[in-house]
C-alpha positions as CSV (number, residue, x, y, z in Angstrom):
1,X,127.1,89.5,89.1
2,X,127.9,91.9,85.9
3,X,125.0,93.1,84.4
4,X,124.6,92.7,80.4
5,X,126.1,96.5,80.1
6,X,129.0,96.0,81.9
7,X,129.5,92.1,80.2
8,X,129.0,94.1,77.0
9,X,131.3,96.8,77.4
10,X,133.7,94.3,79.0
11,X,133.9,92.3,75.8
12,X,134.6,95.6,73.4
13,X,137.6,96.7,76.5
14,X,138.7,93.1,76.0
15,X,139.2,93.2,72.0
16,X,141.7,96.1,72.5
17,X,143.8,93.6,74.3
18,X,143.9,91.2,71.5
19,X,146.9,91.4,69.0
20,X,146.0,93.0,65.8
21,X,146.2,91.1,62.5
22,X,149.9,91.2,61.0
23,X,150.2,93.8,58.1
24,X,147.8,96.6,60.5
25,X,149.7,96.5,63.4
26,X,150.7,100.0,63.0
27,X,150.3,102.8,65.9
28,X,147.3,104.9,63.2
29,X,145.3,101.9,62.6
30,X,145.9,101.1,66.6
31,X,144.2,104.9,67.3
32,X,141.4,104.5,65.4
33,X,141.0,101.3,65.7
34,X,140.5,101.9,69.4
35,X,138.1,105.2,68.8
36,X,135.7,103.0,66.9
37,X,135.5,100.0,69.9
38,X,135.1,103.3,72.5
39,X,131.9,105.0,70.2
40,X,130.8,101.5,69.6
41,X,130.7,100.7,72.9
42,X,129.7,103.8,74.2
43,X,126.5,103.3,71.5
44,X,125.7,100.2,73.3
45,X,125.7,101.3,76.6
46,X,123.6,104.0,75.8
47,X,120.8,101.5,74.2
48,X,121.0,99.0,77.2
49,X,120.5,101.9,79.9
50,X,117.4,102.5,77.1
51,X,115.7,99.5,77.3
52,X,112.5,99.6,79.0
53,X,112.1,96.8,81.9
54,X,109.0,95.5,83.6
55,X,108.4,94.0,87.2
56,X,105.7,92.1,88.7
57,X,104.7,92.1,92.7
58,X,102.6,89.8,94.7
59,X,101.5,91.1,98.3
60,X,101.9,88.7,100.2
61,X,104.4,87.2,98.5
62,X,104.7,82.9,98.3
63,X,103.9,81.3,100.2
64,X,100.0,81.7,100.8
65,X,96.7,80.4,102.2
66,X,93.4,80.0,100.2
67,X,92.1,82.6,102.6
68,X,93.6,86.1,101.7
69,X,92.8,88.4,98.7
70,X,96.2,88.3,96.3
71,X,97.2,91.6,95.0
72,X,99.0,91.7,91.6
73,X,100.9,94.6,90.6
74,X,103.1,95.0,87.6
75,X,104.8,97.9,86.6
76,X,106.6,99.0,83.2
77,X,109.6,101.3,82.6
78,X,109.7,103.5,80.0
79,X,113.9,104.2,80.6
80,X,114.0,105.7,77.2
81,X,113.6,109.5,75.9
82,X,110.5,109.1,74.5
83,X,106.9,108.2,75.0
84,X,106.1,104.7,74.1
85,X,102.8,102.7,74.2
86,X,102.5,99.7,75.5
87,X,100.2,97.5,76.1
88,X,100.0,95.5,79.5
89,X,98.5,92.2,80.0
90,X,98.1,89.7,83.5
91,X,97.6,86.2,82.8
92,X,97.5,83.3,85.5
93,X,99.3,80.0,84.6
94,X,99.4,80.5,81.0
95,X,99.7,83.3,78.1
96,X,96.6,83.0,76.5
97,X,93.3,84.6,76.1
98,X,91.1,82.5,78.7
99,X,93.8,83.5,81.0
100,X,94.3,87.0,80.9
101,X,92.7,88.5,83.9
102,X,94.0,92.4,82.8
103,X,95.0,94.3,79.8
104,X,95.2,98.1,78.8
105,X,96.7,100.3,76.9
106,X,99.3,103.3,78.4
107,X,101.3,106.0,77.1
108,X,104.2,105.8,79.2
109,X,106.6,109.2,79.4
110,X,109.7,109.3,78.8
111,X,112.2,108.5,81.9
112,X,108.4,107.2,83.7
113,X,106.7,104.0,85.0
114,X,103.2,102.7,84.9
115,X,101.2,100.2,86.8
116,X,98.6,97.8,86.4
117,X,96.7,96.1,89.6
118,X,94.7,93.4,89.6
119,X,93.2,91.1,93.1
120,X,92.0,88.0,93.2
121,X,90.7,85.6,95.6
122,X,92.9,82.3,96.3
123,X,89.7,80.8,97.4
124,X,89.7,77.4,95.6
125,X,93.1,78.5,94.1
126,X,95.3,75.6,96.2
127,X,98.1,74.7,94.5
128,X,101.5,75.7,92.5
129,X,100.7,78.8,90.2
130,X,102.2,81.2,87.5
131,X,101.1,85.2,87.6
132,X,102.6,86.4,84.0
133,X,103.0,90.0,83.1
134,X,103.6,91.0,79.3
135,X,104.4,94.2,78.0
136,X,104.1,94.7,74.2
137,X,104.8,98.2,72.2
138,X,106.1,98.4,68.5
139,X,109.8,98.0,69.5
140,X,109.8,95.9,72.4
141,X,107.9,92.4,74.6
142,X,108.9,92.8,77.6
143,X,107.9,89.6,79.9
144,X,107.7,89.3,83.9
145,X,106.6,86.4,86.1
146,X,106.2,85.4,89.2
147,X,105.5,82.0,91.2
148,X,102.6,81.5,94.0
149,X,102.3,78.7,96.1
150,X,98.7,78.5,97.4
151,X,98.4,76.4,100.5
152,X,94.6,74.6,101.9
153,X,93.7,75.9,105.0
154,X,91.3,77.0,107.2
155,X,92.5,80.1,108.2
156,X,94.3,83.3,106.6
157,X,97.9,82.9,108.4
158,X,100.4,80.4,106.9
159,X,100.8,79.6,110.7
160,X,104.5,79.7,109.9
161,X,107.1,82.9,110.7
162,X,107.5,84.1,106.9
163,X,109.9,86.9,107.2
164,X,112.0,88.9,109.8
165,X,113.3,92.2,110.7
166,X,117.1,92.8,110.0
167,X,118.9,95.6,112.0
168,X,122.1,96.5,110.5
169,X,123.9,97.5,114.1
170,X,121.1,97.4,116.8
171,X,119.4,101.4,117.1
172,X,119.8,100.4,121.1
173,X,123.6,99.6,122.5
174,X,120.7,98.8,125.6
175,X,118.4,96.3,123.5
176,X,121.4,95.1,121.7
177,X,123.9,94.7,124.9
178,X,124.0,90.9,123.9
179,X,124.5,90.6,119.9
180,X,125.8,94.6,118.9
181,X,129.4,94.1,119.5
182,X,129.3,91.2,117.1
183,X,126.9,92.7,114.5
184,X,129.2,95.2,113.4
185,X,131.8,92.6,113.2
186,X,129.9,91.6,110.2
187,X,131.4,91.6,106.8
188,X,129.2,91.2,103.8
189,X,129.9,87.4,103.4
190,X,128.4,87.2,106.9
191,X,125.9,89.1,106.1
192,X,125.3,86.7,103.7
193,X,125.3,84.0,105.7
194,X,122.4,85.6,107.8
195,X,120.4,85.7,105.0
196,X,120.8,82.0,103.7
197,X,120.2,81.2,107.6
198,X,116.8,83.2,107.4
199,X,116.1,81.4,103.9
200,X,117.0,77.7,105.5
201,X,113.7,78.5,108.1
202,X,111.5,79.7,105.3
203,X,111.7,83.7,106.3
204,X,111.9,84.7,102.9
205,X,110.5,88.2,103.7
206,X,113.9,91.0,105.3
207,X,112.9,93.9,106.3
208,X,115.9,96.5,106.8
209,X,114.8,98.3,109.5
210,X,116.3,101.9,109.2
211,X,119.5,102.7,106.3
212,X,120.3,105.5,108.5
213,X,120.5,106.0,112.6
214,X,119.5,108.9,114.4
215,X,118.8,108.8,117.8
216,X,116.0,111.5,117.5
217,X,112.3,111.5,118.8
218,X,109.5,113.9,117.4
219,X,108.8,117.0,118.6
220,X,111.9,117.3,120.6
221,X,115.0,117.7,117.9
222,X,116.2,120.9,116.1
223,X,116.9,119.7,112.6
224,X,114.3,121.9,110.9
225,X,116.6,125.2,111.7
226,X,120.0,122.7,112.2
227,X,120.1,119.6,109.5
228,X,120.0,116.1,109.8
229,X,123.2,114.2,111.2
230,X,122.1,110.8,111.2
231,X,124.6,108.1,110.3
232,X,124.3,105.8,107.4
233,X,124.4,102.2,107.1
234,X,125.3,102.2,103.1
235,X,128.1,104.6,101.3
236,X,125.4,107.6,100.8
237,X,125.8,110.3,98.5
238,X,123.5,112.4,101.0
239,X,125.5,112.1,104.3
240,X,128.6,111.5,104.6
241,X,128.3,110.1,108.6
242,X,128.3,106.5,108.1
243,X,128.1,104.0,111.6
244,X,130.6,102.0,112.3
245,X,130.5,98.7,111.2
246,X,133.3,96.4,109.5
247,X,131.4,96.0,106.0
248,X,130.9,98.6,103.9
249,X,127.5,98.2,102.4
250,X,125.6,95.0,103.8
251,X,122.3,96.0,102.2
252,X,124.3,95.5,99.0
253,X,124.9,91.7,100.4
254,X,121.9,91.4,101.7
255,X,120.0,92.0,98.3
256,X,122.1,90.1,95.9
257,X,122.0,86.8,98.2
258,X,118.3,87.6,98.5
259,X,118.2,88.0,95.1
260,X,120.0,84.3,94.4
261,X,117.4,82.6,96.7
262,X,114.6,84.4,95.3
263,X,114.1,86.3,98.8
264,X,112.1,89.9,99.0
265,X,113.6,92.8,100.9
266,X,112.0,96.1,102.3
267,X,114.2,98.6,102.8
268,X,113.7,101.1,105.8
269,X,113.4,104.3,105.1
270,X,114.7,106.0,108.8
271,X,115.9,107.1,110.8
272,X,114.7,110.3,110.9
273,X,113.3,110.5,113.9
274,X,111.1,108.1,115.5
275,X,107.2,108.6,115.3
276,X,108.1,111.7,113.3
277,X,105.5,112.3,110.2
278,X,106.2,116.3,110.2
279,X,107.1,118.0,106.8
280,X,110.7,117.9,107.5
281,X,110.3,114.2,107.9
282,X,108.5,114.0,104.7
283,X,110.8,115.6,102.5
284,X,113.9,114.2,104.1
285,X,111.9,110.1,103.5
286,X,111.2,111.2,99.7
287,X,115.4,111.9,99.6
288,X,116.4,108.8,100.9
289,X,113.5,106.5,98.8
290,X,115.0,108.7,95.8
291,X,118.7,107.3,96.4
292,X,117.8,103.9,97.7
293,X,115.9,103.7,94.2
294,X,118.7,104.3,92.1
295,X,121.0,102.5,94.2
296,X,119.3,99.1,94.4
297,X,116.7,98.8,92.2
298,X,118.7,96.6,89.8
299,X,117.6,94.2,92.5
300,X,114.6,91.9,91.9
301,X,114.8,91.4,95.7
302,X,113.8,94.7,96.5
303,X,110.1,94.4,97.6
304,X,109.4,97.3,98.9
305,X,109.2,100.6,101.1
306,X,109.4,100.1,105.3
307,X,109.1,103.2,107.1
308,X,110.7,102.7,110.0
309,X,109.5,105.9,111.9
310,X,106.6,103.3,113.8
311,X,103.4,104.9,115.9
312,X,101.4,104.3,118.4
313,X,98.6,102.7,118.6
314,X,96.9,105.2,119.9
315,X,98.0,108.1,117.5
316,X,99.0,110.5,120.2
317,X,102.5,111.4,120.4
318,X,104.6,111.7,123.6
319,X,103.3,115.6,123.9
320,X,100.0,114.4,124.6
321,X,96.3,114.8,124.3
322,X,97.0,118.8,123.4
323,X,99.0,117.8,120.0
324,X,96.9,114.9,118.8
325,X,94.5,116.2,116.7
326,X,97.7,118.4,114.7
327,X,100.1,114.8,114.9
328,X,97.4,113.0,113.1
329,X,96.8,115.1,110.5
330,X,100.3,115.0,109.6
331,X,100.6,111.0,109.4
332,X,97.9,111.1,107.2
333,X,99.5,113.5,105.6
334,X,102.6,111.4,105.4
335,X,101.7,108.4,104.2
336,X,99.0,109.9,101.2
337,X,102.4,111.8,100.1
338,X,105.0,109.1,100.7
339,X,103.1,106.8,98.9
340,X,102.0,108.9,96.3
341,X,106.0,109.9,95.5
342,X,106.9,106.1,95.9
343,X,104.2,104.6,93.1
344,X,105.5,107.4,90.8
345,X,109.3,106.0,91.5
346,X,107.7,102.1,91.7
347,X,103.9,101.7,91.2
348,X,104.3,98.2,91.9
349,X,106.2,98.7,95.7
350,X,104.5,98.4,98.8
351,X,104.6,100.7,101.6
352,X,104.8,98.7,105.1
353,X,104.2,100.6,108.5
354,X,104.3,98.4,112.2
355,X,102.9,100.4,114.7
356,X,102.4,98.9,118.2
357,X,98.7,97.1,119.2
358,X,98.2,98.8,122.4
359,X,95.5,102.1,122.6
360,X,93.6,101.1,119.5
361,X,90.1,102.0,120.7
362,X,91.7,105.8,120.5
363,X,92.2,106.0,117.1
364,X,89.7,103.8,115.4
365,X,88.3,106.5,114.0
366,X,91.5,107.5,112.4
367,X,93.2,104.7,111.7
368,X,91.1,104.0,108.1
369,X,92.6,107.6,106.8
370,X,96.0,106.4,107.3
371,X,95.5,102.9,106.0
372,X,94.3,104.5,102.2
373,X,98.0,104.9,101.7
374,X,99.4,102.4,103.7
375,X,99.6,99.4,101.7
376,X,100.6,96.7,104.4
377,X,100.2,97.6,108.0
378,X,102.1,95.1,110.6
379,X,101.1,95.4,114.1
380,X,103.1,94.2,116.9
381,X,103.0,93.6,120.6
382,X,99.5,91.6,120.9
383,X,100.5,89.1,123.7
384,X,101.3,91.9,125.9
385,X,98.5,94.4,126.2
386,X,98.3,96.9,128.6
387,X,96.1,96.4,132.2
388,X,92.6,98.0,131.1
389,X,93.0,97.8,127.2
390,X,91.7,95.5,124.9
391,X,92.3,91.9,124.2
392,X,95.5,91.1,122.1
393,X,92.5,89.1,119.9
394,X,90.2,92.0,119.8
395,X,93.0,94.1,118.8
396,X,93.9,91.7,116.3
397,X,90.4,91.9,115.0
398,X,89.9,95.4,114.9
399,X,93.3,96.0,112.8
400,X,91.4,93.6,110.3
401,X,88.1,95.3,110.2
402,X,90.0,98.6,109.7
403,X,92.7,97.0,107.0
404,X,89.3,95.4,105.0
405,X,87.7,99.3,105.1
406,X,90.4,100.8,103.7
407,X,91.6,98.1,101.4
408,X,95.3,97.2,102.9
409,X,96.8,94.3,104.0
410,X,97.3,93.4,107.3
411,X,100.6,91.1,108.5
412,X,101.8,91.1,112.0
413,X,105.3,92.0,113.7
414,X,105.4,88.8,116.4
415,X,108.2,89.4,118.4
416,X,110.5,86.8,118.8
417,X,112.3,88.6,122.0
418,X,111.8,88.7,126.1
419,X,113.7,91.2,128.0
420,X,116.8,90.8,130.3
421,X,116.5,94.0,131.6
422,X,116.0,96.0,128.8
423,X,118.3,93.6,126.5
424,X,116.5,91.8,123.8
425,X,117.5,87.6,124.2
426,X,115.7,85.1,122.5
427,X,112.4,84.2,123.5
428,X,111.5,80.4,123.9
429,X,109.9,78.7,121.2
430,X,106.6,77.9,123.1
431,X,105.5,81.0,123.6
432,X,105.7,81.7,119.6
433,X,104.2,78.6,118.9
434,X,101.4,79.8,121.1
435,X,101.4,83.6,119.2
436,X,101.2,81.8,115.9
437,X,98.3,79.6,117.2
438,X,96.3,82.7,119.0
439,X,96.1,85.0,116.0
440,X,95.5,83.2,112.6
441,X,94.2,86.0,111.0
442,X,97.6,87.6,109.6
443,X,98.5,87.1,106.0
444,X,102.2,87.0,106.7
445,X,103.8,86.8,110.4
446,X,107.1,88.6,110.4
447,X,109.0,88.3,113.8
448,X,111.7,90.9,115.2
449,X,114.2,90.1,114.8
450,X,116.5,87.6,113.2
451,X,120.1,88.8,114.1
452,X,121.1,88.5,117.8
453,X,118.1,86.1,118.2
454,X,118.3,83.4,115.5
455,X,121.6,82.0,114.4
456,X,122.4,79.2,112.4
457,X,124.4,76.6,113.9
458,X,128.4,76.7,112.6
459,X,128.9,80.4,111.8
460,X,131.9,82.4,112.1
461,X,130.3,84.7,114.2
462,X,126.9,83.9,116.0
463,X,125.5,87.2,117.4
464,X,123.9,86.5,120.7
465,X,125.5,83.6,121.9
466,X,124.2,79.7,122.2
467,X,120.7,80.4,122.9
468,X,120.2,81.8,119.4
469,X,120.8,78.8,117.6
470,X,118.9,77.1,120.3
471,X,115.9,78.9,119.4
472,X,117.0,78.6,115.5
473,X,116.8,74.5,115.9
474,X,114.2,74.4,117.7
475,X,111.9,76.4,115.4
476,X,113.5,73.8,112.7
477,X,111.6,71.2,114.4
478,X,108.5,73.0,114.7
479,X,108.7,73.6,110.9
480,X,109.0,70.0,110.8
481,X,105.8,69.0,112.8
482,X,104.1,70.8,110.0
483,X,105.6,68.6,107.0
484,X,106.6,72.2,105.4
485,X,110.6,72.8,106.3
486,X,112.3,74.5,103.6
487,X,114.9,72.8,101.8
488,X,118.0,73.6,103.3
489,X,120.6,75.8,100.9
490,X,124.4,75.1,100.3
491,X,126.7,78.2,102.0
């Protein structure tokens, strides 16, 4: 899709083509003719890249219950050279003043954003709703919104899978012995496809989970004295290593036919290494948000900020008891900076971590300090605790209690996969029936993953085999049972 630049600066290319008027068609009038259409247009590029934009974000996004606290962010742009003030109102269903819930004033810097938060209950809230943003200065209303289905229930979960995890090529040829062969046969219309597959069953949340692969763990890799030589999964202007693969940016295809069905995307920031949080990792993380900023925000899919390092449970790090106490000061560390860096860039964006389920009682302690700058924490692996830890449900509890202390938002990771071996095949639908049925605490249940498990029937290429649109069909009919399947979209 063009953007209004490049229609604009189409149209003034276009009128050189056109024949001149008889009497002027001379090769002087031609040169200057064409001078004034190239200033012309290069005057309204320049005041379209100047124009300031605002966004609006709603964690969780629709659909939700009447159970969970809704967080409202908006942001505003200030893409010009100047300071400008603006002044930011949230209203809910209607613009007017019994509605507005926020408004303040900001001076926003030149080449700068600015946010403005605002929760509310969705207690008594059940129904279709409309969360406006406005952003008024002397030049300029700028105008957001955003839709929110509220759905009566009697617990917090939507008791439905909302989202999934997308890897572009499989970090494991091991996990992904079944489907990787056939991923990276993917072109971008494929791609595509996968996404108006995950759209048909009502996942409306992707979550990239790393735009770069390297096989690296913490602790044991020399790229502090050596570089990074991870390999990219989009043409990146940092590294040059890309993976192979047959299309040449799916996270391109991913967010424009997310964007067309009104889908959100996380990108993942990773790989550097995994469970890495040192410095190196840090700096590296702020890089690649920086480039996957400028590269994709044009997007009103992109959601937010996955880091796709994950943790323990527990907090300690392969190396043991003797490095914990140093390891946990640097995630907390981490995520106060990352975050920090990624509100300046988007102060509306989430930051999403999924650490594992198992060793909480470790770490309880800890955990809170992380969670300040964590903005949505998704556990995973809560049917399958380890002999002599804690109950998947008390786990599940005790991620709430620390999520509600430290004010973020707590979605789970179901997985969606058994092993053969150590390769990933599609698990049966009963069993996440029964997850969804167990733990209906979760705002949003995202599973891992969609490609190589699910598959729509009738593709060109169906990573995984048979048993993926199996599973696919029959969590159709679940969705069924429950009078809420989507309405299916048109390829």
């Amino acid at each position: 899709m063009e953007t209004p630049t490049q229609i604009e600066v189409g149209r003034f290319r276009g009128a050189l083509q056109y024949p001149p008027p008889r009497g002027v068609d001379s090769p002087f009038v031609r040169f200057w003719c064409a001078v004034l259409l190239y200033f012309v247009a290069g005057w309204c590029l320049a005041s379209a890249q100047q124009q300031p934009l605002a966004r609006l974000t709603l964690i969780p996004p629709s659909p939700v219950t009447d159970k969970i606290m809704l967080d409202i962010r908006g942001a505003v742009e200030n893409t010009g050279d100047r300071a400008r003030l603006f002044t930011v109102s949230l209203y809910l269903d209607q613009e007017s003043s019994s509605a507005r819930v926020r408004m303040q004033q900001v001076q926003i810097p030149a080449h700068s954003s600015a946010g403005i938060f605002y929760r509310r209950s969705t207690q008594g809230w059940a129904g279709r709703h409309r969360v406006i943003l406005v952003a008024a200065s002397e030049q300029d209303q700028l105008r957001s919104e955003r839709e929110v289905q509220v759905l009566p229930s009697d617990v917090r979960s939507t008791r439905t899978i909302d989202g999934a995890w997308v890897g572009i090529v499989h970090w494991s040829e091991e996990e992904g012995r079944h489907w990787n062969a056939d991923i990276r046969k993917l072109t971008g219309d494929d791609w595509r496809e996968q996404i108006r597959g995950m759209h048909n069953l009502g996942m409306d949340t992707v979550v990239i989970q790393e735009v770069f692969r390297n096989e690296a763990y913490y602790g044991t890799h020399p790229m502090d004295t050596e570089g990074y030589h991870g390999l990219a999964y989009y043409p990146s202007a940092l590294y040059s290593g890309r993976v192979s693969m047959t299309a040449h940016d799916p996270i391109e295809a991913i967010l424009s036919e997310a964007d067309r069905l009104n889908m959100n995307v996380f990108l993942g920031v990773g790989a550097y290494a995994w469970f890495d949080f040192s410095p190196g990792a840090l700096t590296w993380s702020k890089q690649v948000a920086a480039e996957l900023w400028k590269r994709y925000s044009r997007h009103p899919s992109f959601y937010g900020w996955y880091v796709s390092a994950e943790a323990y449970g527990s907090l300690i790090p392969d190396q043991g008891e003797a490095d914990k106490m140093h390891y946990r000061q640097q995630v907390v560390d981490f995520f106060r900076e990352f975050q920090a860096y990624c509100r300046r860039i988007a102060p509306e964006k989430p930051v999403m971590l999924a650490p594992n389920a198992h060793g909480m009682l470790k770490s309880r302690d800890v955990w809170p300090l992380v969670l300040k700058h964590v903005d949505i924490v998704c556990p995973f692996a809560f049917h399958r605790m380890p002999s002599g830890d804690i109950t998947g449900e008390q786990a599940a509890q005790l991620w709430q209690s620390m999520s509600d202390k430290a004010g973020a938002h707590l979605w789970m990771d179901m997985e969606a996969f058994l092993f053969d071996g150590k390769a990933l095949v599609p698990r049966p639908i009963d069993g996440l029936i029964q997850d969804m049925q167990r733990f209906p605490n979760f705002e949003k249940i995202l599973c891992y993953q969609y490609p190589g498990i699910f598959n729509s029937p009738g593709l060109r290429v169906t990573p995984g085999g048979p048993s993926t649109v199996v599973l696919y069909n029959d969590y159709r009919k679940y969705l069924q049972t429950l009078s809420r399947a989507p309405q299916t979209t048109s390829p």
